[in-house]
N, C-alpha and C positions, 0 to 999 in steps of 0.2 A: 111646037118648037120651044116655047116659054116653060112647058116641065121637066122637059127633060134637061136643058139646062141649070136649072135651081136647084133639079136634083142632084146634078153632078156636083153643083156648088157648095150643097148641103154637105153630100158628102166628103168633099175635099174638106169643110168647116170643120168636121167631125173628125177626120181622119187627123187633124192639125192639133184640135183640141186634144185628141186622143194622147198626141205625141208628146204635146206639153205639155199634160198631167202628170205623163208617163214621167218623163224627165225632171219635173218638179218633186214629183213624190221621191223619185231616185235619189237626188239632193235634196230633198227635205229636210234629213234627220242630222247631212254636217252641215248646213246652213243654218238651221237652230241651233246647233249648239255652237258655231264660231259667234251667232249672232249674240245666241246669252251669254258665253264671254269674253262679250265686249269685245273678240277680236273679229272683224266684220269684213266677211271675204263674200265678195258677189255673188249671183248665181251664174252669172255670162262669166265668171273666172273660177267656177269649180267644174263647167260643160268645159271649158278649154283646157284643165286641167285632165280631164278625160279622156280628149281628144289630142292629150300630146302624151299620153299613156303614164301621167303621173298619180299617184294616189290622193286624191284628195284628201280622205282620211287623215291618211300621213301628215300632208301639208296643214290640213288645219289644227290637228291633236299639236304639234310644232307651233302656230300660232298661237294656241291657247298656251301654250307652258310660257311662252314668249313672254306674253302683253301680264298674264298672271304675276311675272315677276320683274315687269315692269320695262321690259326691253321692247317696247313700240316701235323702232326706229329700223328692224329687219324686214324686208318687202318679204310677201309670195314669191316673187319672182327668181329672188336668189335662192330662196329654198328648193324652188321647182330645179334652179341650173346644177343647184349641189348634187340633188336626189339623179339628176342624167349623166351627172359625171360620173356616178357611179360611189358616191358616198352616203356617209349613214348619216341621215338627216337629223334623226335625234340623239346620236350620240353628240353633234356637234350645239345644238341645240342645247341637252343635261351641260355641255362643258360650258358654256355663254353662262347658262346661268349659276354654276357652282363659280366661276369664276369672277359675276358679279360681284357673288352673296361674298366673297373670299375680300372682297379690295382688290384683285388683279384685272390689270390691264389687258384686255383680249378683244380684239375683233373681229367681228363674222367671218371676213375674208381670210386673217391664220388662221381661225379653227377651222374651217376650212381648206384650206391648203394641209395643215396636220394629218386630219382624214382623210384627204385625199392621197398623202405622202403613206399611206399604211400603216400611222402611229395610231396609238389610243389616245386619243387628245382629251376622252374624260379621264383616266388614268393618269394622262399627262399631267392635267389641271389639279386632281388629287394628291401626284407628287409633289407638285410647285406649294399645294399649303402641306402637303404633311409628307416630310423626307420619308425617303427610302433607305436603310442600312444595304450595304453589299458586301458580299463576304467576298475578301482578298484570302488565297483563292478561293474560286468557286469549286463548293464540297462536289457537285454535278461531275464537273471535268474527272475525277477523280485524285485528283493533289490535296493531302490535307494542310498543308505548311506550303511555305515558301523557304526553301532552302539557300543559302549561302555561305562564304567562306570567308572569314574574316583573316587579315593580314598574317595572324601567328600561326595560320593552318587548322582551325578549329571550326567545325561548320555549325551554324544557326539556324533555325527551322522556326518561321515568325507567322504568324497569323493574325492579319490587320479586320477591320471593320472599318467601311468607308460611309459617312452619312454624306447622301446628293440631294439636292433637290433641282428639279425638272427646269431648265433656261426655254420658258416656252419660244422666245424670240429665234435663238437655234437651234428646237426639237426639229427644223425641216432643214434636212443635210447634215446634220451636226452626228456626231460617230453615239455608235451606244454604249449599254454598261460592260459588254467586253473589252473595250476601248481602255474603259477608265480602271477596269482591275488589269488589265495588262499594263497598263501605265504606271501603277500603284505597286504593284508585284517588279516590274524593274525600276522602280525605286527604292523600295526594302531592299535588293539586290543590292543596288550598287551605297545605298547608304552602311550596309554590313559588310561591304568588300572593302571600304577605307578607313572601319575602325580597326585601329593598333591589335586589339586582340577580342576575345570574346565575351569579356568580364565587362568590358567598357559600353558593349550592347546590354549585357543582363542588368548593370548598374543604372542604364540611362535609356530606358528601352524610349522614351519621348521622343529622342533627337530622332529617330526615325522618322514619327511623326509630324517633326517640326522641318527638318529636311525635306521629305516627300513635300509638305504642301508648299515650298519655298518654292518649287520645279513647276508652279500651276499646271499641273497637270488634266483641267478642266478645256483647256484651251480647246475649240474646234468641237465641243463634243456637246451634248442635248443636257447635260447636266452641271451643276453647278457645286464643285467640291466644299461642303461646310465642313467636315471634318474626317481626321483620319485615326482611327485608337488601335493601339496595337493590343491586340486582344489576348496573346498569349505567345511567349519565349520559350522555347529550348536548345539544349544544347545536344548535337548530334557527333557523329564521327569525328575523329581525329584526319581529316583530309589531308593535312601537311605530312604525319606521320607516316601515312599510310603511302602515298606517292613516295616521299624518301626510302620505304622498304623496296618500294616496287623499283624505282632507281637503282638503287642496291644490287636490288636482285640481278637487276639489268646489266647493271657493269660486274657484277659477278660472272656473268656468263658471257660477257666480253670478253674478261680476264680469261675464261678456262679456254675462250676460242682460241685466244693470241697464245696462252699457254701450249695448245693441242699442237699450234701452227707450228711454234718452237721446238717440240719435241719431235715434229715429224723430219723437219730440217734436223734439225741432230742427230736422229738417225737415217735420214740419207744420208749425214757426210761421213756420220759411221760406216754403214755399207761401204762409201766411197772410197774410206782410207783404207777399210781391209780389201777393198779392189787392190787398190794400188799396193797396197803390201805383196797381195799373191803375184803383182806384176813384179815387183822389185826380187822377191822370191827368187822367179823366172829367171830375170837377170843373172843372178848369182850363180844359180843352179848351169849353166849356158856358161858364163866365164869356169866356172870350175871344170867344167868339163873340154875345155879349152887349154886347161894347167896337163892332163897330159900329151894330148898332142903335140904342145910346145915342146914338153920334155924332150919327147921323141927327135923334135925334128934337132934338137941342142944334140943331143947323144949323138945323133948321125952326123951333122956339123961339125963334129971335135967341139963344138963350143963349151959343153960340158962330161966332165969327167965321168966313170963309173965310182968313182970313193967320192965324187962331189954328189953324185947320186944317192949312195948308201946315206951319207952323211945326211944331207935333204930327209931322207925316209924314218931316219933316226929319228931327228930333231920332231917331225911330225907326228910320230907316236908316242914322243916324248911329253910333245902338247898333249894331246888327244889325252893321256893317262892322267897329267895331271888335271885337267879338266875334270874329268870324273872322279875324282878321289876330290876334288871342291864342290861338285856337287854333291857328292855322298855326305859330306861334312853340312853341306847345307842344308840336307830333308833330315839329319840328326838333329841340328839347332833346332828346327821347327818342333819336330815331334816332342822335344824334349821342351818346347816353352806348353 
């Protein structure tokens, strides 16, 4: 009974040794090297590092860059919650410490928050010491100028240069670089929509730039406006000009409407009046033919004579003839002028 117990014990001994060699030699090679340097991460916390499916590697290459540059004071532990959150351990890590080497104030917990917000927070930190220029507009969009329309109708076409540099404290929420050339682009706007005329931009192109940054237009956004230079002026179309033709044009074809309308009315009341002529015509033609029935009915009445009669007849051919010998005189005059 005493061997084959021993035995089994043996072997369980063996089987135990086996596994802790295994696992020691597994962590051997980063436990020497956090050990030599000097940043000294246990073996019972690189097995739980394993076991909560973090990389150790990772975690201790981070420690070393850490303690190397002198930042002791960040646990494993935060790196392990960074690395589960789903962020990049050593990007925040290179920012701790270019942020150190810089003088800037940063702590584990924003750079962290940054990379977990989706910013480049070493990028960030690289902005914060050495600005970024941004081009008002962005040549990308496809606008090469920012266009406007100064007071006297003369349009300007202005192209800024905006130096930022990165507000680490509001890179998380704070608006991006679309923000601030959309911002910067309606303020050339409106700084060239209330100069007098366009001479007074090309003379003093600064005030632009001294305007825009009066409007802080930094305000809410991840960057920090250091300055604004206007990088180049021109002068484009005649905008006033060109509106007053089109105006023009406009009430020109007003005028030929209200004209058309006029003419049409003038001859309906032309048509109208020679209606009424051929009515009046009508009339006439109806009473004369009325002149001798009358006659007739006077003859048979005694009321009128037959020598009052002839006389009557007389008298009307007498019209009728001179009528015509005036108008014969009349198409002579004519022909003859």
């Amino acid at each position: 009974m005493d061997n084959p117990v021993i035995t089994l014990l043996a072997l369980l001994l063996v089987v135990i040794a086996i596994v802790f060699l295994s696992v020691f030699f597994y962590f051997l090679n980063v436990w020497i090297r956090a050990l030599a340097s000097k940043a000294h991460v246990s073996l019972w916390n690189l097995i739980g590092m394993k076991l909560r499916r973090v990389p150790p590697n990772l975690i201790v290459e981070a420690m070393i860059r850490l303690h190397k540059a002198g930042l002791i004071s960040i646990a494993t532990d935060s790196l392990e919650a960074h690395y589960m959150a789903g962020g990049d351990v050593l990007a925040v890590v290179n920012a701790l410490i270019a942020a150190d080497k810089a003088g800037i104030t940063l702590t584990f917990e924003r750079a962290a928050a940054i990379d977990l917000a989706g910013r480049d927070v070493f990028d960030a930190v690289r902005t914060s010491v050495n600005p970024r220029v941004i081009d008002c507009p962005d040549p990308a969009k496809g606008r090469p100028t920012v266009d406007a329309v100064a007071k006297d109708g003369i349009q300007v076409k202005a192209k800024a240069r905006v130096t930022v540099r990165a507000n680490l404290e509001r890179l998380v929420g704070g608006a991006t670089e679309e923000t601030i050339i959309a911002r910067v682009g309606e303020g050339i706007v409106t700084t060239i929509g209330s100069s007098a005329d366009y001479k007074a931009v090309l003379e003093n192109p600064d005030q632009i730039s001294r305007r825009v940054l009066e409007k802080g237009l930094d305000s809410g956004t991840a960057f920090e406006i250091l300055s604004i230079d206007i990088a180049d002026v021109d002068v484009g179309d005649n905008v006033g000009a060109r509106l007053q033709a089109d105006q023009a044009e406009a009430d020109k074809r007003v005028a030929q409407a209200k004209a058309e309308e006029r003419r049409a009315a003038a001859v309906a009341t032309e048509q109208e009046m020679r209606a009424r002529v051929q009515e009046m015509q009508a009339k006439v033609v109806a009473a004369q033919a009325e002149v001798p029935l009358a006659l007739s009915a006077a003859l048979r009445e005694g009321n009128l004579g037959v020598l009052d009669y002839y006389r009557l007849e007389n008298i009307k051919a007498d019209t009728e003839m001179r009528n015509s010998i005036i108008g014969e005189e009349g198409e002579s005059g004519k022909s003859q002028q």
